[in-house]
One Martini backbone bead per residue (centre of mass of N, CA, C, O) as a GRO file, in nm:
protein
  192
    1UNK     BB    1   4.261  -6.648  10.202
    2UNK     BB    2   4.367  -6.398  10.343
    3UNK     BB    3   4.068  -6.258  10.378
    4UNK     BB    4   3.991  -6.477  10.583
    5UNK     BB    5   4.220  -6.438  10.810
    6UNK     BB    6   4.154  -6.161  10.890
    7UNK     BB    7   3.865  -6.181  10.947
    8UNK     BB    8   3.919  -6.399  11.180
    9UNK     BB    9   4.086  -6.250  11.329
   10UNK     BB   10   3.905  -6.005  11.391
   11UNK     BB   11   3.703  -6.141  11.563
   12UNK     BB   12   3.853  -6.294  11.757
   13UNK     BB   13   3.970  -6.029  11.874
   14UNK     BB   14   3.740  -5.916  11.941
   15UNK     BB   15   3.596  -6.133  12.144
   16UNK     BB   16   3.830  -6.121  12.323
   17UNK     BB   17   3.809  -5.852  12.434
   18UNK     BB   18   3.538  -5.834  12.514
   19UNK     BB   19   3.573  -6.043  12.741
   20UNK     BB   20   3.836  -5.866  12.882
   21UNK     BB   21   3.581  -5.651  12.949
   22UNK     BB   22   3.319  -5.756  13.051
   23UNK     BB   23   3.135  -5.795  12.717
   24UNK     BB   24   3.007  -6.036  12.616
   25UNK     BB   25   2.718  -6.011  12.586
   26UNK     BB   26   2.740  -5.748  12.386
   27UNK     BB   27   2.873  -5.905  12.167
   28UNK     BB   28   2.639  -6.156  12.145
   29UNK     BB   29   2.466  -5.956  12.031
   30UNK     BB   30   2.599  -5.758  11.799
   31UNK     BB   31   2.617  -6.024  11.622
   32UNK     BB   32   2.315  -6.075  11.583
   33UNK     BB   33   2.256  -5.850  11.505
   34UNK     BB   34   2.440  -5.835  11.225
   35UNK     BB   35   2.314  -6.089  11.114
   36UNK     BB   36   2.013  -5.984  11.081
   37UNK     BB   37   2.148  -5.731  10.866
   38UNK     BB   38   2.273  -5.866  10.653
   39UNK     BB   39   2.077  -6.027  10.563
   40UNK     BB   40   1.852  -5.816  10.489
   41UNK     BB   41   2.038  -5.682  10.268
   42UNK     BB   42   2.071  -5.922  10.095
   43UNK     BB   43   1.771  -5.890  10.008
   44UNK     BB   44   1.783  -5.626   9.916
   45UNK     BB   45   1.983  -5.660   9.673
   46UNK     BB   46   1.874  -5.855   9.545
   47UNK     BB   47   1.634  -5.778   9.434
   48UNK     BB   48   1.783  -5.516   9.284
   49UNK     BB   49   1.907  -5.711   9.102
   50UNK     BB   50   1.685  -5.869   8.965
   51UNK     BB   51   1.551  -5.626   8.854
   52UNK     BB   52   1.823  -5.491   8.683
   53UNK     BB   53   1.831  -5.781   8.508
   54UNK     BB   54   1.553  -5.778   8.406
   55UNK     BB   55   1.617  -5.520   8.234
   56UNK     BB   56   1.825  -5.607   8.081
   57UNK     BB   57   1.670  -5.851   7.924
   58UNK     BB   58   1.484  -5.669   7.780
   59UNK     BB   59   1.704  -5.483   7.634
   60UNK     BB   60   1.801  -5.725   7.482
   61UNK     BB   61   1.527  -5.816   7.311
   62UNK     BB   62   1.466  -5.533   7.201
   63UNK     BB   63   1.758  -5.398   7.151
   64UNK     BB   64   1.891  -5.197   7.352
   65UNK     BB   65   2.145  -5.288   7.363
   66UNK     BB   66   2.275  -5.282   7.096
   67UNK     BB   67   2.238  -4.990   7.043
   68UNK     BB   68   2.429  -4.900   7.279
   69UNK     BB   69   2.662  -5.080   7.154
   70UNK     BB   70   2.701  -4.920   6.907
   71UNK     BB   71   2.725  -4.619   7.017
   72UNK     BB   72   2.984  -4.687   7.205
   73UNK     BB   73   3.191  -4.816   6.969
   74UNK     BB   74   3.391  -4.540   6.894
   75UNK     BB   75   3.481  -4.537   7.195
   76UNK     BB   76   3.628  -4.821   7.221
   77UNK     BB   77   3.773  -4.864   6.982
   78UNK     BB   78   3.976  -4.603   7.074
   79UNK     BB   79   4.047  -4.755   7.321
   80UNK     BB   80   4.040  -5.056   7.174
   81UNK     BB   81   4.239  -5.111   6.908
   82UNK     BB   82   4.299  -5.401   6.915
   83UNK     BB   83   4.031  -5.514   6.936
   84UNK     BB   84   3.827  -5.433   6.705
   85UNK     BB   85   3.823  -5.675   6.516
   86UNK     BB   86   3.691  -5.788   6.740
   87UNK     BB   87   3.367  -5.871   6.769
   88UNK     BB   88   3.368  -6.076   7.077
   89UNK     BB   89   3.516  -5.849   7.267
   90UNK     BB   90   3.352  -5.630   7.207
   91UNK     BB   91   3.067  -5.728   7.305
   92UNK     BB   92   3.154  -5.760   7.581
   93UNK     BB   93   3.219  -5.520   7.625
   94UNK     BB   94   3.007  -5.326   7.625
   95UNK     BB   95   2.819  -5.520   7.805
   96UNK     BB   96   3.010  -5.425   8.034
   97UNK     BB   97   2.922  -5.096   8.009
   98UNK     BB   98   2.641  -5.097   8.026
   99UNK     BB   99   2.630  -5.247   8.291
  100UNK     BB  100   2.793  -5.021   8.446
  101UNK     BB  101   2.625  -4.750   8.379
  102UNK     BB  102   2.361  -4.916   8.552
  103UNK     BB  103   2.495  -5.047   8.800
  104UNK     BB  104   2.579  -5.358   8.758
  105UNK     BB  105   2.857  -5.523   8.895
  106UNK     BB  106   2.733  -5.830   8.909
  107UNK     BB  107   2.641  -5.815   8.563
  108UNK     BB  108   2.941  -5.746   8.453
  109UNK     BB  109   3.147  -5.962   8.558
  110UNK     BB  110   3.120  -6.204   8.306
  111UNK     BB  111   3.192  -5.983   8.076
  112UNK     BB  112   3.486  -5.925   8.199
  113UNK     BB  113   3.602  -6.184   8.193
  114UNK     BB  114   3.537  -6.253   7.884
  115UNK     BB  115   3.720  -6.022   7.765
  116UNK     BB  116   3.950  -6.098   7.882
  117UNK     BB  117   3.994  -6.358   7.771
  118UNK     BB  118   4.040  -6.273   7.451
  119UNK     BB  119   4.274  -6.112   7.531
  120UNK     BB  120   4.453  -6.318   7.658
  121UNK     BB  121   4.488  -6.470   7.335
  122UNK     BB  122   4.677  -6.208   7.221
  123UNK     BB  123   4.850  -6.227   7.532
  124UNK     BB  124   4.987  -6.437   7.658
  125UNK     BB  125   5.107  -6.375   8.013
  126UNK     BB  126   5.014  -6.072   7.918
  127UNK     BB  127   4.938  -5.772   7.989
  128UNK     BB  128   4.753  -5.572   7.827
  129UNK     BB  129   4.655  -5.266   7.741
  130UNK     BB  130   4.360  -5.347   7.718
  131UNK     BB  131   4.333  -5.512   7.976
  132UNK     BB  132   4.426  -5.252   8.143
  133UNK     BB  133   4.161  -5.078   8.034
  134UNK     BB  134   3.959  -5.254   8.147
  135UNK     BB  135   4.029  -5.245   8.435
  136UNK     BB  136   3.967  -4.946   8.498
  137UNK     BB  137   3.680  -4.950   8.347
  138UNK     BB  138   3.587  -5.107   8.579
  139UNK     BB  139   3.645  -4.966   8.854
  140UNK     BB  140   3.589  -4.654   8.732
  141UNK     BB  141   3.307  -4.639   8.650
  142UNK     BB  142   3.022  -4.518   8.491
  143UNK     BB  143   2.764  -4.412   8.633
  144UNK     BB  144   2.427  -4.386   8.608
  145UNK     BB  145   2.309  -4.598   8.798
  146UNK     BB  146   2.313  -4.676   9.128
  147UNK     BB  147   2.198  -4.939   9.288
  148UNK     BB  148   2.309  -5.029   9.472
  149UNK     BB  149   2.355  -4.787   9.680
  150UNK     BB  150   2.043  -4.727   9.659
  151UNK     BB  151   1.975  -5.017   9.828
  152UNK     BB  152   2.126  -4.925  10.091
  153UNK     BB  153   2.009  -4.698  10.162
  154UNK     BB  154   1.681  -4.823  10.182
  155UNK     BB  155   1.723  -4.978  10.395
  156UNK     BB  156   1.828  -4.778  10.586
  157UNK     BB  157   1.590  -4.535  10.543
  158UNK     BB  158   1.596  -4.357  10.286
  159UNK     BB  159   1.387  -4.169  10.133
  160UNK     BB  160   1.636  -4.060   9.904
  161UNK     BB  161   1.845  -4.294   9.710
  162UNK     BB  162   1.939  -4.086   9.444
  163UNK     BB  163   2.038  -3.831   9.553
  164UNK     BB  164   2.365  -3.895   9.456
  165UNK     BB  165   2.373  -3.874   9.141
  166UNK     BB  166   2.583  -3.637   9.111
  167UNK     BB  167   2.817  -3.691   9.259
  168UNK     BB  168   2.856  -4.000   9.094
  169UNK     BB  169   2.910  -3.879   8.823
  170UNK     BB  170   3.177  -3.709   8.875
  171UNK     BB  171   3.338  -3.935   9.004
  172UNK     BB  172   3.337  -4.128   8.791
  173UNK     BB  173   3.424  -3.953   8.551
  174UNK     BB  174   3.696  -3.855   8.684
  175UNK     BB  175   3.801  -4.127   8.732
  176UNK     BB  176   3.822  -4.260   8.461
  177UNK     BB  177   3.970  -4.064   8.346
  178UNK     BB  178   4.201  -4.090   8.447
  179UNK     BB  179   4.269  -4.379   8.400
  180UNK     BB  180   4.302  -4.354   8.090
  181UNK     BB  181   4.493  -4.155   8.120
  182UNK     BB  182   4.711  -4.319   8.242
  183UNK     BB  183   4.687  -4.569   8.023
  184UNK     BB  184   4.834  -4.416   7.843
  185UNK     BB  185   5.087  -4.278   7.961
  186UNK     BB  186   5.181  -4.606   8.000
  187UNK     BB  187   5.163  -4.703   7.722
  188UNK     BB  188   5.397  -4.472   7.605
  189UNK     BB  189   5.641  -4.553   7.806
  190UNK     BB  190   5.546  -4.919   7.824
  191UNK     BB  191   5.579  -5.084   7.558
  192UNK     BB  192   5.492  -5.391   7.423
   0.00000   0.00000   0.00000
């Protein structure tokens, strides 16, 4: 609710400046020409939005999202060790750090919901450390293959739409250590 109030403040603001400086005309073409292009991105992100899920149910079909998931095992269960004897958290939690992997952060977004799920009810109004921690590695997470970014280049006319790739790994993993090792320093801090 509060991000509507913002964003129509926003626009509203916007238009009352352009019609006080007398460019109405010119905010009314650039509303056009940006809901135009707003269209065309969305449509190029389903597209590759729909290939990288299909890409996904595939690896899922094949066995390898399993095969996957069974590899990041040891490195999760050291991360989550409240979660390890849960074998239906873990599954969430694998599932949603391969979807994040691959960049697929809204396919990635229900897997990471179902695992705060079963976390929340090991410790129902309180985030425990795994939640926090789950949450981190969301956020900061490791990406190999940057989709969305690389549609939205693609899009806009890069001709080499993943040459990011080095920059996008060592963000992504300097991200995440920090996030994972601050989340061990407040958990030794302030425990449960």
């Amino acid at each position: 609710m509060t991000m509507t109030v913002i964003w129509t403040g926003m626009v509203v603001i916007s238009v009352l400046c352009g019609l006080a400086t007398g460019r109405g005309p010119e905010v009314a073409a650039a509303a056009v020409e940006g809901t135009s292009a707003a269209v065309e991105l969305c449509l190029s992100i389903a597209g590759m939005m729909c290939l990288w899920t299909g890409v996904m149910e595939v690896m899922r079909r094949s066995g390898l999202a399993n095969r996957l998931s069974r590899l990041l095992g040891p490195v999760l269960r050291r991360l989550f060790p409240q979660m390890a004897r849960d074998r239906a958290v873990m599954d969430s939690i694998s599932a949603n750090v391969s979807a994040n992997l691959l960049g697929l952060g809204n396919a990635a977004t229900p897997l990471g919901l179902e695992a705060a799920r079963g976390m929340a009810k090991k410790s129902p109004g309180v985030a425990s450390d795994s939640l926090c921690m789950l949450v981190v590695c969301n956020t900061a997470s490791i990406q190999l293959i940057p989709t969305t970014v690389a549609t939205v280049r693609a899009a806009e006319g890069c001709v080499s739409p993943f040459d990011i790739l080095p920059a996008v790994w060592l963000a992504s993993a300097l991200s995440v250590s920090v996030g994972i090792l601050m989340c061990k320093i407040l958990a030794k801090l302030w425990p449960e």
